[in-house]
Structures are given as C-alpha cells and as structure tokens.
C-alpha positions as CSV (number, residue, x, y, z in Angstrom):
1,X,-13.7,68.1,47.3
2,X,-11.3,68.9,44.8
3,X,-11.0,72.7,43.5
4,X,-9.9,73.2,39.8
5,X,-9.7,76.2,38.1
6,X,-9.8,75.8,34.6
7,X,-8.5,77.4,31.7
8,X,-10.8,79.0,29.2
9,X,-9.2,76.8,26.3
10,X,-10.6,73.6,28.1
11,X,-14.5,75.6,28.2
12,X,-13.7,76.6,24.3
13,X,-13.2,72.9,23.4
14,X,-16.0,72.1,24.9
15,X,-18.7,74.6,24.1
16,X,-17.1,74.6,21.0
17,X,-16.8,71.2,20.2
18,X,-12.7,71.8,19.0
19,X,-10.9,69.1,17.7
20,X,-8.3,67.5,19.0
21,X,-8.8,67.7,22.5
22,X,-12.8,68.3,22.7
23,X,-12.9,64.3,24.6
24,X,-10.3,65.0,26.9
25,X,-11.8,68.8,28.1
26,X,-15.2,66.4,28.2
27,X,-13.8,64.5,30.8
28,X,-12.2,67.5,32.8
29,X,-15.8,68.6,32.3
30,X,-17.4,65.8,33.7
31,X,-15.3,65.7,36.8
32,X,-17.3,68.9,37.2
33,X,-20.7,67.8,36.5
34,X,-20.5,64.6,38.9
35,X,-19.2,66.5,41.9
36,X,-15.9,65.1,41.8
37,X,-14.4,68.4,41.2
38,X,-15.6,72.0,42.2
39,X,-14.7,74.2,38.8
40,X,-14.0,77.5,38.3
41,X,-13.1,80.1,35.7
42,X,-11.4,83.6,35.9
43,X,-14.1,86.7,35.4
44,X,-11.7,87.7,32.2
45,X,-11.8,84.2,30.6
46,X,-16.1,84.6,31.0
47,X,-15.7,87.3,28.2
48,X,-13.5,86.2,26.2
49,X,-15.3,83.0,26.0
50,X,-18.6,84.4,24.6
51,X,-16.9,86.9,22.3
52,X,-14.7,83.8,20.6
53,X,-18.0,81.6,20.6
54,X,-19.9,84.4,19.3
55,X,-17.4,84.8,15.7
56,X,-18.7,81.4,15.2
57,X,-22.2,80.5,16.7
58,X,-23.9,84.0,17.1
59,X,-24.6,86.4,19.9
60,X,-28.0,84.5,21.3
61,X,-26.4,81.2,20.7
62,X,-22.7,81.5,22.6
63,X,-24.9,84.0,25.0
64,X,-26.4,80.4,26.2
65,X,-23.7,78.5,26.2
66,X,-22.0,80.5,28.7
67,X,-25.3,81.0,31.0
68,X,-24.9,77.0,30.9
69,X,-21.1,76.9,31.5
70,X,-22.2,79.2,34.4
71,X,-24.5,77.3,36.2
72,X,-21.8,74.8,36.5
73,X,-18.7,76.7,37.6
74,X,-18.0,79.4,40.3
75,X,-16.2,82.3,39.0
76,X,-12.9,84.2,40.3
77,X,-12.3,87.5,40.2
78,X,-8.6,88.8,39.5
C-alpha cells in the first residue's frame, strides 16, 4: 500500500471546506478512507490545524474535527 504524507493545507480544505481546491483535497482524502493510500500528517501540522480551525469553528468544534482527521491518519513525529 501506498504511503502519503500529506500536507496540512490539503486536511484545512477539507475540514474546512476551503474553496478552490476543497474537491480535489476530497479525493486525496478518499484515497485515504478506501485503503488505497495509508495517510499521514506531521505532529506540528496536528496543532496548527486545530488552532486555524478553531479562529473559525470554535474550540469544541475544530477539537472534533481533528479527533476525526485522527482516526484516519498516522502521525509523524519530526
């Protein structure tokens, strides 16, 4: 299996539904969540994820978005 480590933009489009290239980080996505891929994220990229969802969405909100991100993707420490 493939293993792709992703950059936090593609997450941010996703969780965050940001236009323009929200479909195409879907499909990167997707790869993930059939099993075609095996995705990861950095450990920084974690943080700075929740603290740019949380400007917009909240703390509880962007708190669950990146539980869910995280039962998706392994994580890699620097």
């Amino acid at each position: 299996m493939k293993r792709v480590l992703f950059d936090s933009d593609v997450w941010l489009d996703v969780l965050g539904k940001r236009e323009p290239h929200f479909q195409a980080s879907v499909q990167a996505f997707n790869t993930v969540k059939t099993g075609k891929t095996q995705g990861y994220i950095s450990g920084h990229a974690v943080t700075n994820i929740y603290y740019i969802l949380s400007r917009e969405n909240g703390r509880e909100v962007s708190r669950k978005l990146v539980i869910s991100l995280l039962e998706n993707v392994g994580w890699v420490e620097e």
